[in-house]
Backbone bond lengths (Angstrom), bond angles and torsions (degrees), N, CA, C in turn:
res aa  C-N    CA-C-N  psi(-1)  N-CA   C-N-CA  omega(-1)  CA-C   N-CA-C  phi
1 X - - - 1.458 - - 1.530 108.85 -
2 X 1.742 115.32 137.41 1.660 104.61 178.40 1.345 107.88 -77.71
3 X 1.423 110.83 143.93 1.592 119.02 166.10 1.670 107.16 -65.95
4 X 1.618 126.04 112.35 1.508 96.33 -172.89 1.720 109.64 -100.03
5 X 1.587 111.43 39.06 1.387 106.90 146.69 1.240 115.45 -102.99
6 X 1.879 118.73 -39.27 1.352 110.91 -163.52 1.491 107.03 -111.07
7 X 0.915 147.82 -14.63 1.780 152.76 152.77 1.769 100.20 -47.92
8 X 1.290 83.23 119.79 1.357 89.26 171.46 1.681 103.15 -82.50
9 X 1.425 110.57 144.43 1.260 100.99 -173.23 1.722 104.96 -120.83
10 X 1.367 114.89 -44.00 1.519 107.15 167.95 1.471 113.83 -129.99
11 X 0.982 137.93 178.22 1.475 157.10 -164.54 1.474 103.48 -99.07
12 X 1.571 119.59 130.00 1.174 111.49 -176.25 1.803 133.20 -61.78
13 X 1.403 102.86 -12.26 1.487 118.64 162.91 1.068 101.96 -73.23
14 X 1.262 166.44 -43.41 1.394 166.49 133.60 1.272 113.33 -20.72
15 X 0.842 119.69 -55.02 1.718 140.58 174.97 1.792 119.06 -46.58
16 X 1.452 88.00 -39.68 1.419 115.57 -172.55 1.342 96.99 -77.35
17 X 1.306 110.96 -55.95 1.865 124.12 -153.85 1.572 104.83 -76.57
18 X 0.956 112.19 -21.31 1.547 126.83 -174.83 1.450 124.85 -76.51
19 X 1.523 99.66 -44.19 1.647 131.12 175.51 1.292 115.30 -72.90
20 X 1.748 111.57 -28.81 1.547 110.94 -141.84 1.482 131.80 33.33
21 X 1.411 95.33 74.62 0.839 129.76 -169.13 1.565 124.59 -120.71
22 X 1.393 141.65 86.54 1.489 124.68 167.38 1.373 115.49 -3.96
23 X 1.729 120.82 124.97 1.570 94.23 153.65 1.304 136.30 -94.76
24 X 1.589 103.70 -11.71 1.527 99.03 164.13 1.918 113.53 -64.95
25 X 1.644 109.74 -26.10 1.445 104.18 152.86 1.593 136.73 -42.62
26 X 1.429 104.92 -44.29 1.265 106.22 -170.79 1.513 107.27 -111.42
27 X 1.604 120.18 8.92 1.709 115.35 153.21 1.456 95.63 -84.34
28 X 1.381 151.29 -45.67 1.088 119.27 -156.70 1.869 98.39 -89.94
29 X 0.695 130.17 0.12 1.722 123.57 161.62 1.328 114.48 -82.74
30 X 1.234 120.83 -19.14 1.901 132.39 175.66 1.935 83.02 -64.24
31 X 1.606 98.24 -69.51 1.625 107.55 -156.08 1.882 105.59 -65.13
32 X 1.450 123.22 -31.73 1.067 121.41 -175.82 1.464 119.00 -64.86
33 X 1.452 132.50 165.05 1.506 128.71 -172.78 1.912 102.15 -139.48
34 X 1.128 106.17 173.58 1.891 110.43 -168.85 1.700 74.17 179.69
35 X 1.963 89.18 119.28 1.855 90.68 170.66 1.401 111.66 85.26
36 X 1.306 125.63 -22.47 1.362 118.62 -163.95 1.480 116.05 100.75
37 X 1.590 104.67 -8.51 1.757 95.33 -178.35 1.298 101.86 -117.92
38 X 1.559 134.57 -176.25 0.897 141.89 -133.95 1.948 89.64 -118.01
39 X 1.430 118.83 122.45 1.736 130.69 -165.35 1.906 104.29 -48.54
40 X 1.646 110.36 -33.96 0.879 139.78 -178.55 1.593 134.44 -145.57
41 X 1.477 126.25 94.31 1.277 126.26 -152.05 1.699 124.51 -75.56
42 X 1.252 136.22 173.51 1.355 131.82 -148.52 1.157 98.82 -174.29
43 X 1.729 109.54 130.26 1.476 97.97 -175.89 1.755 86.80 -111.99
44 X 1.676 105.93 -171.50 1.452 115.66 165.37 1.009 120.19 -77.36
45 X 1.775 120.93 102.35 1.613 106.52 173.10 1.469 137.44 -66.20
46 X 1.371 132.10 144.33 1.361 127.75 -150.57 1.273 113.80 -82.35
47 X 1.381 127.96 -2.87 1.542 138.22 134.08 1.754 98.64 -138.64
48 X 1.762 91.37 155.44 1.196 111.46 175.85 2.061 110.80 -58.04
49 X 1.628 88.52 114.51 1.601 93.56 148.75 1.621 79.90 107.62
50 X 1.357 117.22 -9.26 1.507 95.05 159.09 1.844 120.06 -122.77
51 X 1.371 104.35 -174.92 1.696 109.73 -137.03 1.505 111.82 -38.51
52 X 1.189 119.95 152.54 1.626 123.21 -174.60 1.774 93.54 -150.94
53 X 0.961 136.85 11.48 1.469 136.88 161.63 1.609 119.58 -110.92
54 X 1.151 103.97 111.41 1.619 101.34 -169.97 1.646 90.98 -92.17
55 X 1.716 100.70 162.27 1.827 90.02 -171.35 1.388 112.18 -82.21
56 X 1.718 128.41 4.62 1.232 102.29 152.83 2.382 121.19 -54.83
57 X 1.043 78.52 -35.62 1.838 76.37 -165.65 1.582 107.44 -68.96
58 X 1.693 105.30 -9.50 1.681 115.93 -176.39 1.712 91.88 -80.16
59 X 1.378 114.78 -33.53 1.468 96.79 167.44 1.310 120.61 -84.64
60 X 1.234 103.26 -12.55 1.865 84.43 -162.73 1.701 95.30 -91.39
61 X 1.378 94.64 -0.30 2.069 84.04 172.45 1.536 118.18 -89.15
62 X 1.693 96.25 -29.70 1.697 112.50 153.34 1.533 129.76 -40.00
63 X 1.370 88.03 -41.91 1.616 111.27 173.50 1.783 110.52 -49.17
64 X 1.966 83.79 -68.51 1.477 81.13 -143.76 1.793 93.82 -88.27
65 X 1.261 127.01 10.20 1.372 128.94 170.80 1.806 110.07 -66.81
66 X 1.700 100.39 -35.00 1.298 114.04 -169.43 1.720 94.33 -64.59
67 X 1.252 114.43 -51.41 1.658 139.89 -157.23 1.623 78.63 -66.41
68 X 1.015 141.47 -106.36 1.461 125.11 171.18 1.441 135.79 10.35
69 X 1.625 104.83 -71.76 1.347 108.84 174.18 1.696 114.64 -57.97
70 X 1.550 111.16 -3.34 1.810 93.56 -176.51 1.867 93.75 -118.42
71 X 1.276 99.43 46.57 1.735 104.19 173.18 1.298 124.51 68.18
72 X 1.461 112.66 2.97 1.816 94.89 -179.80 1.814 94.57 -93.27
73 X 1.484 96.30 160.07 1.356 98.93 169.22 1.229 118.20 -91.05
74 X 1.280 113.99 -161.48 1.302 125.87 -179.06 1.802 110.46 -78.82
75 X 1.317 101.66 -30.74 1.621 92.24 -168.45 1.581 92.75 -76.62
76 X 1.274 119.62 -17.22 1.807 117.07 -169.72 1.761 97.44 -75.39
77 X 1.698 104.74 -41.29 1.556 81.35 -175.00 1.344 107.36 -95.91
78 X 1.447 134.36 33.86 1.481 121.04 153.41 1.238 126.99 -88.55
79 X 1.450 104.88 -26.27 1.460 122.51 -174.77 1.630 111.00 -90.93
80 X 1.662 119.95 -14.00 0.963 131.84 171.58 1.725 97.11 -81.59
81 X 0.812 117.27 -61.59 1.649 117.14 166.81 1.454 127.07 -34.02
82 X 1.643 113.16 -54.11 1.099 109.37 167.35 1.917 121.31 -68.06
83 X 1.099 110.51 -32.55 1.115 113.01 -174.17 1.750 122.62 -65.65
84 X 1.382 90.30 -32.22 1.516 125.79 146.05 1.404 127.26 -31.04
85 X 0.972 119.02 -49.96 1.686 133.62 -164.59 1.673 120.68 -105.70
86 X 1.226 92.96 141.03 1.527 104.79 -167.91 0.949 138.92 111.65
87 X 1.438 136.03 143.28 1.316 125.04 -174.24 1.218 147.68 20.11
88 X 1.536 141.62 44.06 1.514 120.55 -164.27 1.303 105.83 98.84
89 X 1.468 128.06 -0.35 1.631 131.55 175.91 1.521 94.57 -115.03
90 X 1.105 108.75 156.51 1.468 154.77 -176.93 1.290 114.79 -119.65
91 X 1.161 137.65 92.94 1.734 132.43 150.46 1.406 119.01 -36.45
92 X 1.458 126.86 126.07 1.275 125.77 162.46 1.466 111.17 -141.89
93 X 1.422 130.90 -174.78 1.483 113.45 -136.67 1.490 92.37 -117.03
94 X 1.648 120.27 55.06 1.315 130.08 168.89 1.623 101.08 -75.73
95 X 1.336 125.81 152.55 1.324 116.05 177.11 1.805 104.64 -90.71
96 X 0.968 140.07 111.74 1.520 137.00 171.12 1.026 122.10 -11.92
97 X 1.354 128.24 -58.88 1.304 128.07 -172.30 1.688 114.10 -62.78
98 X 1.513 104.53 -65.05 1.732 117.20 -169.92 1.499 102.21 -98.07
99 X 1.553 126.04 0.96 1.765 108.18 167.04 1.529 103.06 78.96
100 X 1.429 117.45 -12.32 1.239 99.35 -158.38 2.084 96.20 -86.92
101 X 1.477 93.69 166.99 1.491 103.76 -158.50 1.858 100.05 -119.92
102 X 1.209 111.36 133.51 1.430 126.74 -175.63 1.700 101.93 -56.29
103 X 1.168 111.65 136.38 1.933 112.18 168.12 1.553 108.74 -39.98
104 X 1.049 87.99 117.12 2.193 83.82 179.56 1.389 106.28 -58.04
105 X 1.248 117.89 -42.70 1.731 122.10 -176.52 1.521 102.37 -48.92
106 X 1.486 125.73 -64.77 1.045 125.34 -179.36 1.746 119.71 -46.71
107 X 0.783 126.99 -44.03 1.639 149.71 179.77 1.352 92.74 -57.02
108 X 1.767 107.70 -77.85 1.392 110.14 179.38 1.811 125.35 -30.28
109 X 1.309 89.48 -40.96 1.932 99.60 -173.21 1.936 100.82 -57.39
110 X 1.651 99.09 -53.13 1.747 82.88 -163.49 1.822 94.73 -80.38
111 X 1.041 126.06 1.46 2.118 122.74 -168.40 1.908 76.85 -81.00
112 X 1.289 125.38 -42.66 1.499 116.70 -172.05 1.527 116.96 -46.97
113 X 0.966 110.03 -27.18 1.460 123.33 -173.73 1.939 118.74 -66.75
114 X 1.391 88.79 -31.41 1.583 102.28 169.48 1.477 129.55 -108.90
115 X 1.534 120.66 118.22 1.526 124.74 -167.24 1.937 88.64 -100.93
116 X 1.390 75.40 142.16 1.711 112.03 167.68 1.308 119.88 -96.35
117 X 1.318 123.05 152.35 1.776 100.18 179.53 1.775 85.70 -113.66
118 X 1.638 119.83 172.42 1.425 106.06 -149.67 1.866 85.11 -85.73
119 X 1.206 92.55 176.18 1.666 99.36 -162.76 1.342 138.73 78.49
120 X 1.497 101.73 -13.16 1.444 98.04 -169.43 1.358 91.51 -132.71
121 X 1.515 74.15 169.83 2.181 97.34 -151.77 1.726 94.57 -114.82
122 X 1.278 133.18 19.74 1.175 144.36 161.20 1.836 123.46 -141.86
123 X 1.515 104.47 146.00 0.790 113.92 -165.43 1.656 122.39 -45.40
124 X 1.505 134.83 174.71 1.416 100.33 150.29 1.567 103.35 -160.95
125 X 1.612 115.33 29.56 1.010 126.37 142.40 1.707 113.37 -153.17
126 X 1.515 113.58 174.28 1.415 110.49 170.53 1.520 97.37 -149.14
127 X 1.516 82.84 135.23 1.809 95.99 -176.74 1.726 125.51 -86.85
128 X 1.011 120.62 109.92 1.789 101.33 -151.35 1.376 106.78 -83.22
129 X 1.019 133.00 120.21 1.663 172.96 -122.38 2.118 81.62 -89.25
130 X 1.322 121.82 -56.92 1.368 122.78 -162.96 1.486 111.96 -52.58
131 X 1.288 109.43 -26.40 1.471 120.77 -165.04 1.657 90.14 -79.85
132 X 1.818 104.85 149.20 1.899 100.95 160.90 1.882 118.78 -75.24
133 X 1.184 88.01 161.18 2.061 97.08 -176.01 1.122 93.01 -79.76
134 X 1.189 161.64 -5.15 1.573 146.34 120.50 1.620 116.96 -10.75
135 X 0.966 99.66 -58.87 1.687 114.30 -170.93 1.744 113.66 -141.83
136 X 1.525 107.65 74.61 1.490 116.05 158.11 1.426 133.61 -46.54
137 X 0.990 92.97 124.90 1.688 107.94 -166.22 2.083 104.35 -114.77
138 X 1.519 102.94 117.83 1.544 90.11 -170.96 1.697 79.40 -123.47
139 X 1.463 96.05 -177.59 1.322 135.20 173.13 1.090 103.81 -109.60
140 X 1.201 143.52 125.18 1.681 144.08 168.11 1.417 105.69 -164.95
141 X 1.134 109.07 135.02 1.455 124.68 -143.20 1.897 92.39 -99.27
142 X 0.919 123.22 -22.27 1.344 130.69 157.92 2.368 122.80 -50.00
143 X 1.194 84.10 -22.67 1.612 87.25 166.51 1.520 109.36 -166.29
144 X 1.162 126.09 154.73 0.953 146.61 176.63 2.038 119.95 76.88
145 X 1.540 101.76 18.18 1.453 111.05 159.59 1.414 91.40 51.70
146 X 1.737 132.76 39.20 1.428 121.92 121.66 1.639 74.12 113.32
147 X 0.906 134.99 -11.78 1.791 119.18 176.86 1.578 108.05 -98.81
148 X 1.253 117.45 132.95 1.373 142.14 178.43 1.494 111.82 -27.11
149 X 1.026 120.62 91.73 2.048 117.23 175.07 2.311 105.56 -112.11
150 X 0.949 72.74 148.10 1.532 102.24 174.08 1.405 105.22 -49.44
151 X 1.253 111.01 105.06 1.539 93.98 175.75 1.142 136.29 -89.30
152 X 1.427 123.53 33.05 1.102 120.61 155.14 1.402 128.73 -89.37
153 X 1.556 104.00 -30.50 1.746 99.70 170.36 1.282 100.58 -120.45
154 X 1.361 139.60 21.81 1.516 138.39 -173.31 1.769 125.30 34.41
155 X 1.792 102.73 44.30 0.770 124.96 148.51 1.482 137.72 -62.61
156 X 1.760 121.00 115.18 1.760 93.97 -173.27 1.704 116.92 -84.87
157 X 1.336 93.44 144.04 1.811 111.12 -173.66 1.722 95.38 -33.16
158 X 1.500 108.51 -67.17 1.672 104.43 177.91 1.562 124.13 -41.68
159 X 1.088 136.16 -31.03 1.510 140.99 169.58 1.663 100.95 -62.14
160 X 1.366 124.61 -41.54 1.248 118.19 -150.06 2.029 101.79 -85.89
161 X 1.605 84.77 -33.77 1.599 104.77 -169.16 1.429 108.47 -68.98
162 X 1.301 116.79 -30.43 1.469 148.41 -156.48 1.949 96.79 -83.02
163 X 1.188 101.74 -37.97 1.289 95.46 -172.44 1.471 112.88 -92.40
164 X 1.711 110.48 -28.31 1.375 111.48 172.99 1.307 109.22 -89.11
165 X 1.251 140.35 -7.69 1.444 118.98 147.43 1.592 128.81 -80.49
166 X 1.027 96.58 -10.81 2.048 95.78 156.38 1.269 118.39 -114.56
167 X 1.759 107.84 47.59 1.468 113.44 149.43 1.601 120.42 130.97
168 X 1.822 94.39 -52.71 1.720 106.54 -160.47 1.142 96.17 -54.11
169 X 1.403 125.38 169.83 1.122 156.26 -160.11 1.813 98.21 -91.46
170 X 1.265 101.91 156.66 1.545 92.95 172.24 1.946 115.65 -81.05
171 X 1.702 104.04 -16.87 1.407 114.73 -157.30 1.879 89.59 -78.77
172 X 1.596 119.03 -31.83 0.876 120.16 -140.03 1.685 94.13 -95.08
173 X 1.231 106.43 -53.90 2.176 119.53 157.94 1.634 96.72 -40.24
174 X 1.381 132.74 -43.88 1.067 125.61 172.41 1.240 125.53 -50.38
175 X 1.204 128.39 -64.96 1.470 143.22 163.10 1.333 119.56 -33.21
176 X 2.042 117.99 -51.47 1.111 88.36 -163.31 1.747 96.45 -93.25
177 X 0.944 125.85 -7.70 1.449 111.68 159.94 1.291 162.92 -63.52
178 X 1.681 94.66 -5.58 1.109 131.72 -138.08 1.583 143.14 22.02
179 X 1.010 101.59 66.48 1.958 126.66 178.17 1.171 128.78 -110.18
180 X 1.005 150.57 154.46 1.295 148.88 175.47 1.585 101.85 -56.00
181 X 1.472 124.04 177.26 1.540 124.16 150.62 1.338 96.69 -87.31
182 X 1.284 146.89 -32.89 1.640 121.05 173.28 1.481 120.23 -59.54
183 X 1.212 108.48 -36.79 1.456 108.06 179.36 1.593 122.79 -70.42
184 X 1.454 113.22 -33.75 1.686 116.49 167.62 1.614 98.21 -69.71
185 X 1.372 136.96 -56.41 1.565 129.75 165.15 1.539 108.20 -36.03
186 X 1.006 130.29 -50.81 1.718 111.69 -150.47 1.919 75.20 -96.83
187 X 1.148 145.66 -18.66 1.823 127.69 171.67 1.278 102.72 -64.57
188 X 1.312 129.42 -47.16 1.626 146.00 -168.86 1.492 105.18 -69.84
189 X 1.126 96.34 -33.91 1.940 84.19 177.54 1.680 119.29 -106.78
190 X 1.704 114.69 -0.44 0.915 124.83 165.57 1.806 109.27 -89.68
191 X 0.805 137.07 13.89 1.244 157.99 -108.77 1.416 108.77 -152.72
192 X 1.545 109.11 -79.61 1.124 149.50 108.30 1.433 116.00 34.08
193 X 1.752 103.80 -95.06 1.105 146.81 -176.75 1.586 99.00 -48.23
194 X 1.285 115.78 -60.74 1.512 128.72 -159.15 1.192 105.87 -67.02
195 X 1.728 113.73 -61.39 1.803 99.59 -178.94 1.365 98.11 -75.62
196 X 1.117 160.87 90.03 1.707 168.73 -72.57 1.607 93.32 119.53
């Protein structure tokens, strides 16, 4: 089973490509710190050039990409971080300076993206937003060795793509996966779309 703090699970070029994400964005959030810890964590990979992002840090870049996309900067969420930390405090996504607090609805929309299993106080998959709600596509470090599978049968997107670009039919990738043919069509052209 992967450890999903200390198993590295993908490579930060992966990490990047997955998120849509800059990667000179998401090396300097690996290297940057808020609190004393690292914005986004990294373990030692067990040879150079392979995985050093365990999928906790695939969320917490999810996180703070989201924290981005609703206008605060970076200096708002360090100081929100620090202010955050310590003793009997809790971080939450007040901005430091003015207190003021992000639309929960908005927040809520990208926190949807990550399932919990019950009991636990960390994530343990993330569903990547690029794919259509027809056919969810997560990251979960539980199958598919950190590459994106379908979550309904935890099939990876590359197996499925792999077969309809050398030929099969979509009805027939359908079948043995068990999916509709719309649903291998709308993965294939979202797919598609992305390396576009």
């Amino acid at each position: 089973m992967v450890d999903r703090f200390n198993d590295g699970l993908l490579t930060p070029a992966e990490t990047a490509s997955y998120l849509e994400i800059p990667q000179s964005t998401l090396t300097s959030w690996l290297k940057g710190k808020a609190a004393g810890a690292p914005l986004v964590h990294q373990v030692e990979p067990v040879r150079r050039g392979q995985p050093s992002v365990p999928f906790i840090a695939v969320a917490e870049a999810h996180v703070l990409r989201s924290l981005r996309s609703l206008g605060l900067r970076m200096s708002e969420i360090r100081e929100a971080a620090a202010a955050g930390s310590g003793p009997g405090r809790r971080g939450d996504l007040r901005r430091a300076r003015d207190g003021q607090v992000p639309i929960h609805e908005v927040v809520s929309d990208y926190l949807r993206y990550l399932t919990w299993e019950p009991g636990e106080d960390f994530p343990s998959s993330l569903r990547l937003r690029q794919y259509p709600d027809s056919v969810p596509v997560v990251i979960d470090p539980r199958f598919g060795r950190g590459l994106p599978v379908v979550a309904a049968n935890r099939v990876t997107v590359q197996a499925i793509t792999d077969l309809w670009e050398a030929g099969e039919t979509v009805e027939d990738i359908a079948y043995d996966y068990d999916m509709t043919p719309e649903q291998v069509d709308a993965l294939c052209r979202a797919v598609v779309h992305l390396a576009a």
